[in-house]
Backbone as numpy.savetxt, mean C-alpha at the origin, in Angstrom:
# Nx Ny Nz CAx CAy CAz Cx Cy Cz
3.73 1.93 -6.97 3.79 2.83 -5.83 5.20 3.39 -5.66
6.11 2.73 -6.06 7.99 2.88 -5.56 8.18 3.98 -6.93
7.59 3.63 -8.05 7.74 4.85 -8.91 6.90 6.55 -8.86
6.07 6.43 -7.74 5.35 7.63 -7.39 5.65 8.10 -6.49
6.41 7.39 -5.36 7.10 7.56 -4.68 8.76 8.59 -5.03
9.31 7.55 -5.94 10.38 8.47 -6.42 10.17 9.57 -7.38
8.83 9.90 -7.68 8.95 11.01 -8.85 8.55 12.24 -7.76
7.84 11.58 -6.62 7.73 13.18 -5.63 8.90 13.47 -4.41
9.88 12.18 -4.41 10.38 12.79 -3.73 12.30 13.26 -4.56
12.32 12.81 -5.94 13.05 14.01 -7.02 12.71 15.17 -6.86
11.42 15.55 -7.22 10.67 17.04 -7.26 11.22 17.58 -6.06
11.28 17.39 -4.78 11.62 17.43 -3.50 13.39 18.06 -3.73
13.65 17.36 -4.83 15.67 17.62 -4.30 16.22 16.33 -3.84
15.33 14.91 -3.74 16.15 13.96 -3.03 16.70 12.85 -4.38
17.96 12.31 -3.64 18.56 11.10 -4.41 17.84 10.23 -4.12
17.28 9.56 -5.32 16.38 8.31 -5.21 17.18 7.02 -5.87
16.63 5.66 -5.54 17.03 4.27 -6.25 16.05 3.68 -5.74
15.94 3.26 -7.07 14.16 2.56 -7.54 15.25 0.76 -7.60
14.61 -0.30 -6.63 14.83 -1.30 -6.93 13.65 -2.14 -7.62
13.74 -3.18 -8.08 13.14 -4.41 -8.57 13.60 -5.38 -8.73
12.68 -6.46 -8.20 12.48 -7.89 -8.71 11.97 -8.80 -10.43
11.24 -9.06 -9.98 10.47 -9.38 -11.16 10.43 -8.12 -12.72
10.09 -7.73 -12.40 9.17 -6.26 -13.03 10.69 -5.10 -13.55
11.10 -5.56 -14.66 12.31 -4.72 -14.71 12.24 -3.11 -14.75
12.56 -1.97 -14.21 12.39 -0.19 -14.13 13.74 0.39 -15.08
12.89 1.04 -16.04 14.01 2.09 -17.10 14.05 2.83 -16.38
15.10 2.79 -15.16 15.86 4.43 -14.77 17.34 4.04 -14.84
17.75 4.54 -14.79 19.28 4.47 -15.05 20.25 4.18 -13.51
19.29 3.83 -12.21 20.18 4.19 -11.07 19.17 3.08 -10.58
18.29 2.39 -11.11 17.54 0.92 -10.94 18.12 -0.04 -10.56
18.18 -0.83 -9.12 18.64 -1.62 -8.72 17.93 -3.25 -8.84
18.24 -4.45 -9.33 17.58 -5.34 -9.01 17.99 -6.27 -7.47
16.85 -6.43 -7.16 17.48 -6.78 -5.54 16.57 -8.23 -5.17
16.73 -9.55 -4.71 16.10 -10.29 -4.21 16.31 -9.93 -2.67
15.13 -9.31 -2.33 15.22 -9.43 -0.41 15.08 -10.54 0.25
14.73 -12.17 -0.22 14.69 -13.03 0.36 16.40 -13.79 0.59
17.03 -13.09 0.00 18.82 -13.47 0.07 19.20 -12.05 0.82
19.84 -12.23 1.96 20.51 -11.41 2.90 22.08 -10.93 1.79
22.33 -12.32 1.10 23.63 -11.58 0.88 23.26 -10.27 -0.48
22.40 -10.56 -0.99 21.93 -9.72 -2.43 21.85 -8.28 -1.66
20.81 -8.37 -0.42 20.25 -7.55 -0.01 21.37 -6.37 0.55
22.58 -6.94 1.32 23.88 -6.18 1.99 24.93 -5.65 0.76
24.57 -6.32 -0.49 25.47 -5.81 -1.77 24.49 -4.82 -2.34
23.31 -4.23 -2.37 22.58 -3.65 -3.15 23.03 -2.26 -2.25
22.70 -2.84 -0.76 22.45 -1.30 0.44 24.03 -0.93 0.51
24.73 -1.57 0.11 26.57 -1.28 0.06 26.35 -0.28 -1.11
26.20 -0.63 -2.57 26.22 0.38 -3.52 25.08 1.45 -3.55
23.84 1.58 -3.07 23.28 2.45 -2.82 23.33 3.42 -1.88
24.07 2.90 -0.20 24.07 3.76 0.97 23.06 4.72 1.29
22.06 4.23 1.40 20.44 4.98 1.61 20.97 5.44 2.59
20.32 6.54 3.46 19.84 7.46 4.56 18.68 6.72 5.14
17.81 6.70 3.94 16.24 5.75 4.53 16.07 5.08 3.03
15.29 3.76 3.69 15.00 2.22 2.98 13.22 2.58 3.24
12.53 2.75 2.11 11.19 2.63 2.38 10.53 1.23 1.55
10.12 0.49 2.39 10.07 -0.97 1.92 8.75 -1.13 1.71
8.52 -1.03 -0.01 7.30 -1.42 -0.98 7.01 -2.70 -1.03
8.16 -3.47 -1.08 7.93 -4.83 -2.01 7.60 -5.84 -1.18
6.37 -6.43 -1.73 5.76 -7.31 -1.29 4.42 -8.06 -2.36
4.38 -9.45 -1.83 3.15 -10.36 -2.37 1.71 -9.93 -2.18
0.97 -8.87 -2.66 -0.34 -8.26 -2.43 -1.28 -9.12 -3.32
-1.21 -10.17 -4.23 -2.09 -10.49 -4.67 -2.84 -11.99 -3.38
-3.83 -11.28 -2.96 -4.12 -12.04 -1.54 -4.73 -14.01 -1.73
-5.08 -13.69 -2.77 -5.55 -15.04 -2.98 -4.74 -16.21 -3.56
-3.08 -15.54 -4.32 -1.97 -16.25 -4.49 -1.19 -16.13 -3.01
-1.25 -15.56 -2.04 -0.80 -15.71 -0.73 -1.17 -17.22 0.00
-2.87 -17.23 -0.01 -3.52 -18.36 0.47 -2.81 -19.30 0.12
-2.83 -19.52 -1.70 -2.47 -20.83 -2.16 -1.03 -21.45 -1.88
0.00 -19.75 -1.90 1.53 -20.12 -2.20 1.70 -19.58 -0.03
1.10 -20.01 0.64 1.47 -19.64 1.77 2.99 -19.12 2.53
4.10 -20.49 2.28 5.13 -20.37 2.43 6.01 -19.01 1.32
5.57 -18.98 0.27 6.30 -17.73 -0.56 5.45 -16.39 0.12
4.73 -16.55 0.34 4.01 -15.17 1.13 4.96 -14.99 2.50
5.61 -15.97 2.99 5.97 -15.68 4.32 7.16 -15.26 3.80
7.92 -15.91 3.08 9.44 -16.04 2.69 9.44 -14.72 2.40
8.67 -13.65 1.49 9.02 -12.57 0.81 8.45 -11.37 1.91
7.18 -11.38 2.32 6.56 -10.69 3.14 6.95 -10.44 4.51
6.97 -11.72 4.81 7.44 -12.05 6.35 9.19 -11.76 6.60
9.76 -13.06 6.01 11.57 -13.07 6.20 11.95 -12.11 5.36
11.86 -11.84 4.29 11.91 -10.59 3.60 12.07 -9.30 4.26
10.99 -9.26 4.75 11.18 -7.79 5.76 11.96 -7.70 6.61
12.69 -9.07 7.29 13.09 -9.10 8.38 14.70 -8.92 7.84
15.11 -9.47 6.86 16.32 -9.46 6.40 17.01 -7.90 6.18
15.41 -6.90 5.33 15.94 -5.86 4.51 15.73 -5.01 6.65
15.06 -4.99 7.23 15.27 -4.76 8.61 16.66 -4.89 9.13
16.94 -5.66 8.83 18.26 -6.27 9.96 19.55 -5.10 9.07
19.30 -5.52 7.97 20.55 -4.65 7.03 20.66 -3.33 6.89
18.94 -3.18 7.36 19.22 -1.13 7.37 19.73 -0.80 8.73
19.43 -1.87 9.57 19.80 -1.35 10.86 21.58 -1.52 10.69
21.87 -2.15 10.56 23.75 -2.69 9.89 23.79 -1.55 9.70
23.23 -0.97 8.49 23.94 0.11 7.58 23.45 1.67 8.25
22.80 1.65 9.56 22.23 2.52 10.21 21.38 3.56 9.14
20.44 2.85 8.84 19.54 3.88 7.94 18.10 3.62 8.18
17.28 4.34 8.52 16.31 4.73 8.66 14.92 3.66 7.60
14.25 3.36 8.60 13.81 1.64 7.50 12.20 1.86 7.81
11.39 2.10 7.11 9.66 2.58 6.76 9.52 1.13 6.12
8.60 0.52 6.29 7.80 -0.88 6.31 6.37 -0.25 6.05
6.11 -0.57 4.66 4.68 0.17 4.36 3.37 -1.66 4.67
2.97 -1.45 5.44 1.98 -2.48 5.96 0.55 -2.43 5.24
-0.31 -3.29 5.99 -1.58 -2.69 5.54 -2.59 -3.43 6.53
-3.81 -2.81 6.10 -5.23 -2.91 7.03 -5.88 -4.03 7.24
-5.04 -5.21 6.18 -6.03 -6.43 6.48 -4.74 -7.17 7.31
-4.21 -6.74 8.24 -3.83 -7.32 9.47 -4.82 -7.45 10.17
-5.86 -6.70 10.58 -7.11 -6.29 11.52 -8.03 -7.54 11.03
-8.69 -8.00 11.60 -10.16 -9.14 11.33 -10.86 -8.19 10.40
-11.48 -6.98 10.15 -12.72 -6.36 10.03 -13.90 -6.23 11.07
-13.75 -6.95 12.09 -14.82 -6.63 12.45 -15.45 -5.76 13.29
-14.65 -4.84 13.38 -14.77 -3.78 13.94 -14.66 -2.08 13.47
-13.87 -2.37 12.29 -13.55 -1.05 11.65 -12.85 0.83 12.22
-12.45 0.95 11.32 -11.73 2.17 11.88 -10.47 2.01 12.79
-10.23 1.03 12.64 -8.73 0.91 12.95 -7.71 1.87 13.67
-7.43 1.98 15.27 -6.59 2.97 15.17 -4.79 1.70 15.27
-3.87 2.56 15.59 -2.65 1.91 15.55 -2.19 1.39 16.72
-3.13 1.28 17.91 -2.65 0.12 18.61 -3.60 -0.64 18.76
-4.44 -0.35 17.86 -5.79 -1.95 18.34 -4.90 -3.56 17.95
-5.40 -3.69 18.47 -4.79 -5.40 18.27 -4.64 -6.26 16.91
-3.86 -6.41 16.16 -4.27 -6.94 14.63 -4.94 -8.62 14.83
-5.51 -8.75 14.11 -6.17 -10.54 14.12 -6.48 -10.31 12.70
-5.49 -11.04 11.94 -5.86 -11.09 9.94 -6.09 -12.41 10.38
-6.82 -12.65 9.03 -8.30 -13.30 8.43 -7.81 -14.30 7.38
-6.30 -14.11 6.80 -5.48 -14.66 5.60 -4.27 -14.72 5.41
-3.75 -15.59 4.92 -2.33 -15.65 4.98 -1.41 -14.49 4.55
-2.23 -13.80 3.72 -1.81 -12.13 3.80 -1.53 -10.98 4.02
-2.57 -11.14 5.08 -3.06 -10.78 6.22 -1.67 -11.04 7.62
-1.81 -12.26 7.39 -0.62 -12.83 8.76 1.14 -12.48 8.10
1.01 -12.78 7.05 2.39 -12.76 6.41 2.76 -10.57 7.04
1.87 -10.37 5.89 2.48 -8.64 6.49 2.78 -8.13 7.66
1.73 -8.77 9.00 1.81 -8.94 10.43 3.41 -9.31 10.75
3.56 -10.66 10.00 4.91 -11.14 10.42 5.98 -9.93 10.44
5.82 -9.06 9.08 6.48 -8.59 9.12 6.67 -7.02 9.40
5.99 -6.76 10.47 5.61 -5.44 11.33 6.86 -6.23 12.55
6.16 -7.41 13.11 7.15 -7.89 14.15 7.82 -8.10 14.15
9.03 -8.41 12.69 9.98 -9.04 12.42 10.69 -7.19 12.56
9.83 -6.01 12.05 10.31 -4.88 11.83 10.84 -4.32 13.02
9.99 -4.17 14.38 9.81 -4.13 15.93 10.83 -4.44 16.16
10.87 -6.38 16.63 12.42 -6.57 16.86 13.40 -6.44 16.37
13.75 -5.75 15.25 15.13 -5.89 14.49 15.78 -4.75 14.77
14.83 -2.66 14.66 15.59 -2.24 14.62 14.83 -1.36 15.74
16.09 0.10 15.76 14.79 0.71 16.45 14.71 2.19 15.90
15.27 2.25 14.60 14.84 3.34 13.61 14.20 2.58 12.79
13.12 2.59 12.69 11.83 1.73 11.71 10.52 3.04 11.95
9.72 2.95 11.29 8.26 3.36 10.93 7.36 2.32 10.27
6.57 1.64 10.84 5.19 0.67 10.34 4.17 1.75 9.80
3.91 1.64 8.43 3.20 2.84 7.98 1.94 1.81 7.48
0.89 1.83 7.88 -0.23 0.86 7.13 -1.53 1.84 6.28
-1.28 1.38 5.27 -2.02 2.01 4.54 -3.28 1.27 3.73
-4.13 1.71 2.88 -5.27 0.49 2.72 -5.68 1.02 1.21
-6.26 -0.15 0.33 -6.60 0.37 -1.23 -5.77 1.03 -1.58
-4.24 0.57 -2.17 -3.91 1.97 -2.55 -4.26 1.80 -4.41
-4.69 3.11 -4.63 -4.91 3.19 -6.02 -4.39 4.88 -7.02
-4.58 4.42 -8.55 -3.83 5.45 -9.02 -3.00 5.06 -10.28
-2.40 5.67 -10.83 -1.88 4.84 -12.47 -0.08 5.18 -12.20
-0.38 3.89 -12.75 1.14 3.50 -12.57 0.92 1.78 -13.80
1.40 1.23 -12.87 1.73 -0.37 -13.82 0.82 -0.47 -13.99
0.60 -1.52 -15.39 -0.48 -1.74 -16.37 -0.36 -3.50 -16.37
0.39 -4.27 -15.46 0.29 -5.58 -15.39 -0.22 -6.47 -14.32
-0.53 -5.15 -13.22 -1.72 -5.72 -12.81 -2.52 -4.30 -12.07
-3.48 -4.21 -12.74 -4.20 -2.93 -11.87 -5.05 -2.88 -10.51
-5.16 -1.39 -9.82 -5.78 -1.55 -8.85 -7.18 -0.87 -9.46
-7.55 -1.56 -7.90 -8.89 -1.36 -8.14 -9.80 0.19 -8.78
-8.87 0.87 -8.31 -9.42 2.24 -8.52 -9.21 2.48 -10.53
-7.87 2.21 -10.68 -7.40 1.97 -12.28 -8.02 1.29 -12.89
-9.20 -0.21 -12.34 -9.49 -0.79 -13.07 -11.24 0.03 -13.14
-11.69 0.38 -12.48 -12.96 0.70 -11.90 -12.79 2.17 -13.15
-11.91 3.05 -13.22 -11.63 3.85 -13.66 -11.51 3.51 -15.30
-11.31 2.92 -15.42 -11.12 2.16 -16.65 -12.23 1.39 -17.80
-12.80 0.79 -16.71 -14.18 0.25 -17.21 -15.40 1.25 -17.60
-15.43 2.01 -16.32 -16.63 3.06 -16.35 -16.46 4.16 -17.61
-15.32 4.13 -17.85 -14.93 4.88 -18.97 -15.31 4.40 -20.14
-15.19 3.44 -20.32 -15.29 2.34 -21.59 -16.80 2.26 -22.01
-17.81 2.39 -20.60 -18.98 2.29 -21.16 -19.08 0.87 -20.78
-18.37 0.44 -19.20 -19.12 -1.11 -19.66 -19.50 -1.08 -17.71
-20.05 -2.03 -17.33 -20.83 -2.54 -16.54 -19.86 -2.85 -15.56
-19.37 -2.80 -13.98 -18.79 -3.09 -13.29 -19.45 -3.97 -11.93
-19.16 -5.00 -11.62 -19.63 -5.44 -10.50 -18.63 -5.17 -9.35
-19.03 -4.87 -8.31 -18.36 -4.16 -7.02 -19.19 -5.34 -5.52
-18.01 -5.58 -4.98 -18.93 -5.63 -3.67 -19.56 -4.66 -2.80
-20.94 -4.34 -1.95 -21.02 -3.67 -1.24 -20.97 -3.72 0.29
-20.43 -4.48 0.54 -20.21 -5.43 2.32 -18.76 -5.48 2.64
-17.73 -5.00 2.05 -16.46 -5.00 2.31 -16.19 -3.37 2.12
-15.69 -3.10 3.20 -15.39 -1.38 3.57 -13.50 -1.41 4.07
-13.44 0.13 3.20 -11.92 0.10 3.14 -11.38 1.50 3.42
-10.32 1.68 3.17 -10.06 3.11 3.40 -8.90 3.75 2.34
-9.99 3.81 0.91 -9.38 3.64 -0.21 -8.28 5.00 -0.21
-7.06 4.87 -0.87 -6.01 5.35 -0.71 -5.00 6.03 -1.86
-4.94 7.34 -2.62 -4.27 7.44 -3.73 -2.84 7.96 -3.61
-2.27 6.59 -4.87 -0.68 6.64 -4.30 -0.04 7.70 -4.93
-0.27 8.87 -5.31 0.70 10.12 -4.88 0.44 10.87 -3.83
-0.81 10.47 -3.02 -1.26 11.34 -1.73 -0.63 10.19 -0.59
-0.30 8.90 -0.48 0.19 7.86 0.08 2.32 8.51 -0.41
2.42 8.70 -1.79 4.02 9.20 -2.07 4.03 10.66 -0.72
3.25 11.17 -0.87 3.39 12.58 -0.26 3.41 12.14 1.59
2.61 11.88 2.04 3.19 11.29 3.06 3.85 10.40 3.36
4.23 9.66 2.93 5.71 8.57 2.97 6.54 9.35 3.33
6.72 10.82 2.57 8.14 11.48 2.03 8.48 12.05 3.34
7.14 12.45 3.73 7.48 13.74 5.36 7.69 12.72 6.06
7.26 11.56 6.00 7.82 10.24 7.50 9.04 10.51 7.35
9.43 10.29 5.55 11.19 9.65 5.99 11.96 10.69 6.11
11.48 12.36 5.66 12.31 13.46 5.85 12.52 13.41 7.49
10.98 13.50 8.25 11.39 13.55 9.33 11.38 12.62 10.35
11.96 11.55 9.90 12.37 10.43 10.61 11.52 9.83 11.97
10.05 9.85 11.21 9.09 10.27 12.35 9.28 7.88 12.69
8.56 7.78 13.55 8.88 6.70 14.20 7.82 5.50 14.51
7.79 4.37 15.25 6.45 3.74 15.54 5.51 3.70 14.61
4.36 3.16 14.67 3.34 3.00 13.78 2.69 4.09 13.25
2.32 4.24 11.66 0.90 5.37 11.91 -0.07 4.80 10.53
-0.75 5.27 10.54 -1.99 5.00 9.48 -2.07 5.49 8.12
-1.59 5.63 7.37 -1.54 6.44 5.79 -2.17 6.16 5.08
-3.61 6.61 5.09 -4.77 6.35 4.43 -5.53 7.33 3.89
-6.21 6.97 3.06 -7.20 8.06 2.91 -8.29 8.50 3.74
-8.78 9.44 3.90 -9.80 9.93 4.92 -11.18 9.59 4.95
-11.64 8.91 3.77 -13.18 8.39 4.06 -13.25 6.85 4.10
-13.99 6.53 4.82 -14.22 5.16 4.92 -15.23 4.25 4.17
-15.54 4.00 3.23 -15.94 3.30 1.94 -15.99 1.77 1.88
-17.90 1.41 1.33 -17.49 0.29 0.40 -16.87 0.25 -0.89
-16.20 -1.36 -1.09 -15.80 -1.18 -2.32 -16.80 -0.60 -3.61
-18.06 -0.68 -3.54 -19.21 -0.11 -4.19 -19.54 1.12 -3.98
-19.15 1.81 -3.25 -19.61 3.50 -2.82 -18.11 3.84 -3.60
-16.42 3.02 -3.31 -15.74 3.82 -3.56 -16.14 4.08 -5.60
-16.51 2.64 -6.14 -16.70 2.92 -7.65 -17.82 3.72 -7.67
-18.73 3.72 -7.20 -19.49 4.95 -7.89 -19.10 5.74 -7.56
-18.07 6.71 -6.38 -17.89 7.72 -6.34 -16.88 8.24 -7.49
-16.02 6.72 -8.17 -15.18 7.02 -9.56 -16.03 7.62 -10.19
-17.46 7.07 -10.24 -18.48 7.09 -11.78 -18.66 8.66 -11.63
-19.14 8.87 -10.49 -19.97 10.30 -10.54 -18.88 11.03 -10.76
-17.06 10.96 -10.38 -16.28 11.69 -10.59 -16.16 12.34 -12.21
-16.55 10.94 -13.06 -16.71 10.84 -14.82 -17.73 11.31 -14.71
-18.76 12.07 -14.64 -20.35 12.69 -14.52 -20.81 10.98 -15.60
-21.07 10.00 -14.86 -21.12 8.68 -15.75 -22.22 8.06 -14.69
-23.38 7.58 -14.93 -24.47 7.46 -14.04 -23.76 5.93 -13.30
-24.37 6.10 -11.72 -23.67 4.79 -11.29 -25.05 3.62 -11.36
-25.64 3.63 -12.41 -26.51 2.42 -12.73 -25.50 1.94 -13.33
-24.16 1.50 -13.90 -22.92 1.33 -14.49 -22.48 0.32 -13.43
-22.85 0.74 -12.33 -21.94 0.09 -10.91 -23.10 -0.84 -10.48
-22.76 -2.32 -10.22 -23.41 -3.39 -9.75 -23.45 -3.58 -8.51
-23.85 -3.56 -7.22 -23.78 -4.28 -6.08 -24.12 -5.90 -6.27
-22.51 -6.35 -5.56 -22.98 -7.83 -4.82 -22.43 -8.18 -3.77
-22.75 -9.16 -3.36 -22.40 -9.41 -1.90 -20.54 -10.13 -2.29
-19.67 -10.05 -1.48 -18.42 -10.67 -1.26 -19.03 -11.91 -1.00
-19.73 -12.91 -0.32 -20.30 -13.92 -0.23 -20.11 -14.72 -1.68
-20.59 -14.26 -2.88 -20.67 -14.67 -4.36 -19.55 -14.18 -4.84
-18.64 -14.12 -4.56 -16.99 -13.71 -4.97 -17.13 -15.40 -5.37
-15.47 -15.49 -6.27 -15.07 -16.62 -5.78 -13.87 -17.00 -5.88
-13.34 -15.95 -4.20 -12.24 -15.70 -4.14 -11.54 -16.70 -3.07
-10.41 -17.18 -3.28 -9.66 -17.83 -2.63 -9.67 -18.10 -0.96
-9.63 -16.66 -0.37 -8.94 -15.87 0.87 -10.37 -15.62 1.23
-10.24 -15.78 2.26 -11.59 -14.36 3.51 -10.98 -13.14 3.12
-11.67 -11.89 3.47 -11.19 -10.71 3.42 -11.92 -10.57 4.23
-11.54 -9.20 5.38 -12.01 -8.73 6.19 -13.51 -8.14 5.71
-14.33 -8.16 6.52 -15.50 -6.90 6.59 -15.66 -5.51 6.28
-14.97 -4.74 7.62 -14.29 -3.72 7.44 -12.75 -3.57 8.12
-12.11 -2.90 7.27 -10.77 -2.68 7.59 -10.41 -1.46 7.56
-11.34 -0.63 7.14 -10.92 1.19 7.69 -9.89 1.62 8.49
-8.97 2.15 8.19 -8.33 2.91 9.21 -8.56 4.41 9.93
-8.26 4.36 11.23 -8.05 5.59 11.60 -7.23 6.26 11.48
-7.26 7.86 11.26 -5.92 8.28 10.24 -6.01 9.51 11.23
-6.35 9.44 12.62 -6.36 10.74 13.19 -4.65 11.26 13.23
-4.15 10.24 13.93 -2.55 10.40 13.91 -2.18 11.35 12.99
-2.06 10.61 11.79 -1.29 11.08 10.98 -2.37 12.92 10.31
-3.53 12.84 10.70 -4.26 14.26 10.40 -3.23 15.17 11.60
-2.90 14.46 12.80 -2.41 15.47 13.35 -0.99 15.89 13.48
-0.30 14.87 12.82 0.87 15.08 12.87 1.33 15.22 11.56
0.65 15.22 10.60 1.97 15.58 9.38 1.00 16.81 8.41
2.14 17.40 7.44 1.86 18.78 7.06 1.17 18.14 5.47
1.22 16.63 5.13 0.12 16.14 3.88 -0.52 15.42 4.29
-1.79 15.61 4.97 -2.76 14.78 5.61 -3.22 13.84 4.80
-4.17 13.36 4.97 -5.04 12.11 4.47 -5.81 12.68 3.79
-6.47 12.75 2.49 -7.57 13.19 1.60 -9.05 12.52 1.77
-10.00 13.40 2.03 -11.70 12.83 1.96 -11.48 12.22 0.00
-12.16 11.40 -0.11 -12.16 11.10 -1.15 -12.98 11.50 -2.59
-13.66 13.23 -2.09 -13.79 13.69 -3.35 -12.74 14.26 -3.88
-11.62 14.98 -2.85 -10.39 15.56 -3.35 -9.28 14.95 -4.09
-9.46 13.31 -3.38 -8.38 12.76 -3.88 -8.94 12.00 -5.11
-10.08 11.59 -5.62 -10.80 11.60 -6.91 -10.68 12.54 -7.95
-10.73 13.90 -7.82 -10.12 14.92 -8.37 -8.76 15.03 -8.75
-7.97 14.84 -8.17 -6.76 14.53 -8.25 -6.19 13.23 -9.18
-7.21 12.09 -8.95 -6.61 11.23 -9.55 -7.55 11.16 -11.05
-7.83 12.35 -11.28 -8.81 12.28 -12.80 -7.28 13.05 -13.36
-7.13 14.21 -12.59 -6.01 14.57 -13.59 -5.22 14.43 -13.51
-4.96 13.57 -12.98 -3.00 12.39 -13.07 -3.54 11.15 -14.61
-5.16 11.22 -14.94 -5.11 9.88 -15.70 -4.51 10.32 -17.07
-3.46 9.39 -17.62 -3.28 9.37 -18.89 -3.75 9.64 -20.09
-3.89 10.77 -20.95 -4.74 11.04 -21.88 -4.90 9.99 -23.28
C-alpha cells in the first residue's frame, strides 16, 4: 500500500520516503525504521523532516495477532503512539490508516462515530491505536479503510490478488459468504489518502470502497470481471474456516463523509474492478 501510495503521490509533484521494517524497498530515499523504539523513530523523522507522516505499518495478519497478542499491541498499539507523539514533536501532520474490524459486525455500515467493539486482538490493537492517535496530537486524521486489495507485494497477497489469481489459473476458489466487507482498491485508497494529507483534512473518515460485499459476491464479481463463470467460486460458511480469530459479520463502512467531502470519492465496485484488471501485471 506505502508503495502505491508513493507512486501517486510522485505523479502529483510530491517528495516522498518510503520506510521499512522487515520487507527491504529498492528506492534510493528508503528508510528502515523500527516504530516500536522512539529513539529510531526521532532519528528517521530528523533525516526525513516530513510535512505529513501517513502511517501504513502495521500487524494485519489477524490470526498471528490472536496468537502473538502482546506484539500486536507493541507494534499496532505503542507503535502508533510513539510515531504520534514524534510527528507532533516535529509538528507534522500524522494520518493513522485504521480499519473496520474495530466495529463487532453486527450491525454493518459503519459510520465514524458509531462506537467501535472489535471481536480480536486485531481488532483491539488498531483501536488502541486510534486512541493512542486522539490523545497525542491534534493534527492527526484516523482514516479506516476495509479489504484493501490490488498488486503490489507478492509475499503475502490480498484477497482480491489472490482471488484474482486463482480464477485466472483455472482453479476452484472457496470464499466465505456470511462475512461482508467494504472491499477497497489500493490506488483508489493511494488517491484519497493524498487529498487528506494535501489538505490537511482532520478527525476521522471512512476510505473505502463504495459497495458493500460478501467475501463471495466480492470474488465472483473478480470472476465475471475475467468473463470466467462464477461456478469457479465456492460458497462456505466462516463457521468451517479454521481460523484462529472471530472476525466480524459485517464490517461495511459508511463512506458518505468522505463521498462528500473529497474530490476522489469511494468507487462502486464494478469501476474499481475495472481498474484493477488494468493495473494487473501482464
Amino acid at each position: 500500500m506505502g508503495a502505491s501510495l508513493a507512486q501517486v503521490a510522485s505523479k502529483m509533484g510530491h517528495e516522498t520516503v518510503l520506510t521499512y521494517n522487515q520487507h527491504q524497498i529498492s528506492r534510493p530515499n528508503a528508510l528502515r525504521i523500527d516504530i516500536t523504539n522512539s529513539r529510531n523513530v526521532e532519528e528517521v523523522l530528523e533525516e526525513a523532516v516530513p510535512e505529513v507522516v501517513v502511517h501504513l505499518a502495521s500487524i494485519t495478519d489477524v490470526d498471528l495477532c490472536e496468537k502473538q497478542p502482546e506484539l500486536a499491541n507493541s507494534v499496532n498499539g505503542v507503535g502508533t503512539q510513539i510515531l504520534a507523539q514524534n510527528c507532533f514533536n516535529k509538528e507534522a501532520h500524522f494520518v493513522y490508516v485504521s480499519t473496520d474490524y474495530v466495529f463487532d459486525g453486527d450491525q454493518g455500515n459503519y459510520r465514524e462515530d458509531d462506537a467501535p467493539k472489535p471481536v480480536n486482538i486485531y481488532g483491539l490493537s488498531k483501536l488502541k491505536g486510534e486512541q493512542f492517535t486522539r490523545a497525542t496530537s491534534d493534527r492527526f486524521c484516523v482514516a479506516r479503510t476495509s479489504v484493501v486489495y490490488g498488486w503490489g507485494r507478492s509475499y503475502r497477497q490480498n484477497f482480491g490478488f489472490w482471488a484474482y489469481t486463482e480464477l485466472k489459473a483455472g482453479r476452484t476458489v472457496r470464499v466465505v459468504d456470511d462475512q461482508y466487507c467494504s472491499p477497497t482498491l489500493n490506488s483508489q485508497l493511494a488517491r484519497m489518502l493524498l487529498e487528506v494529507t494535501e489538505r490537511r483534512l482532520s478527525g476521522t473518515i471512512h476510505l473505502a470502497g463504495a459497495s458493500r460485499l460478501s467475501r463471495y459476491e466480492f470474488a465472483c464479481a473478480v470472476a465475471k470481471e475475467l468473463d470466467i463463470s462464477t461456478s469457479y467460486v465456492t460458497p462456505v460458511s466462516a463457521s468451517s474456516s479454521a481460523w484462529r480469530a472471530k472476525r466480524p459479520h459485517d464490517s461495511s463502512l459508511n463512506v458518505e463523509r468522505a463521498l462528500q467531502v473529497l474530490s476522489h470519492k469511494p468507487q462502486e465496485i464494478k469501476s474499481a474492478l475495472r481498474e484493477f484488471t488494468v493495473e494487473a501485471p501482464s
